[in-house]
N, C-alpha and C positions, 0 to 999 in steps of 0.2 A: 274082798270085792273083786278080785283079780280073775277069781272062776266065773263070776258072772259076763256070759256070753250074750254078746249085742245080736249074733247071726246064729241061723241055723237051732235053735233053739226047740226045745219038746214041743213046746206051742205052736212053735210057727211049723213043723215038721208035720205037727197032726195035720193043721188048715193045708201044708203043701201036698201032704196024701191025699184028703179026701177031696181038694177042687181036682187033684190028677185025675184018680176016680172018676170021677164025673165026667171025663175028659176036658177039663178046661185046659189052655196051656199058658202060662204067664212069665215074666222075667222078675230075676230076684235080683233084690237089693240096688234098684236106680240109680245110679252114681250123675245119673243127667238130669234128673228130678229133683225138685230142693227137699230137704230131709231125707230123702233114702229111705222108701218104703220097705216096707217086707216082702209084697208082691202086687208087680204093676202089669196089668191088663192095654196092651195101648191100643191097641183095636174099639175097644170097649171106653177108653180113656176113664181107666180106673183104677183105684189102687187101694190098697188094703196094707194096715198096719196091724199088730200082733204084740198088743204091751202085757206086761207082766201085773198082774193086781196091784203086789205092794208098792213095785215102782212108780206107777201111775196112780195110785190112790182110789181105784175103785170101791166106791163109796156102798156097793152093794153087799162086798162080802169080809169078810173077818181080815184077812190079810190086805185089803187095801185101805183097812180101818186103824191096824195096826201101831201104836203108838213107838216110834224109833226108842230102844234104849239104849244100845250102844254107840259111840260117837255121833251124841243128839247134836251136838253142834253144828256140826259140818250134816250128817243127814235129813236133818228135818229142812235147810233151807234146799239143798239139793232135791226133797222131794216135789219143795211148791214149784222150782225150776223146771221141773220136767213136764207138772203140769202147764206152765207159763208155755214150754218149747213145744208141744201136745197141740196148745194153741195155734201158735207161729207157723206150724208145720202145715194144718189144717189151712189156714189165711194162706199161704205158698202155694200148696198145691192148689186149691181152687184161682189162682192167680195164673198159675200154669196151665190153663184150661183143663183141670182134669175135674169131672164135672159127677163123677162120683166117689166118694170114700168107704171104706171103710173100716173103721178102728174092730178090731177082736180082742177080747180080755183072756188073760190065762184061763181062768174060770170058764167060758164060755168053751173050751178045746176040751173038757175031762166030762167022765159020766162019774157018778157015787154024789154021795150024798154033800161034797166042800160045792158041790156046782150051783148049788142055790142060796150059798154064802155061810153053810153049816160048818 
């Protein structure tokens, strides 16, 4: 678990190309925001988060359906945590006046055929 990286990730690097493209310009990783988004718009007062399927449990596709079989112990309550902290973080920032979100699934960033939970 030591390789799994919180920042800068494939996912979030795809979403941070194509909004550049587009020309939007945002700041990464909030440290003045509660939770620490992925990428926060303040002009716009908005922010965007970038989770991983299995981490977050995306209920759309195979990997965040995924049943833990290596140290189920410790990972299956750490999965429902995250989605608890998903919650929390969601309740904070609209508490922050930030008055729109949004969450992006790994899935959501790839083209082929796993994007529609295959």
């Amino acid at each position: 678990m030591a390789a799994i990286r919180g920042k800068n990730t494939r996912p979030e690097l795809a979403v941070r190309r194509f909004l550049h493209s587009k020309g939007l310009r945002y700041r990464l990783h909030g440290a003045a925001l509660p939770s620490k988004p992925d990428l926060i718009f303040p002009s716009k007062r908005t922010v965007v988060f970038v989770h991983g399927c299995f981490w977050h449990g995306c209920p759309d596709c195979r990997a965040g359906r995924r049943e833990v079989k290596s140290n189920a112990d410790y990972r299956g309550p750490k999965l429902a945590r995250n989605k608890a902290r998903d919650v929390k973080a969601r309740e904070a920032i609209e508490a922050a006046d930030y008055s729109h979100r949004l969450g992006l699934l790994q899935r959501n960033t790839r083209n082929g055929p796993r994007h529609n939970g295959e």
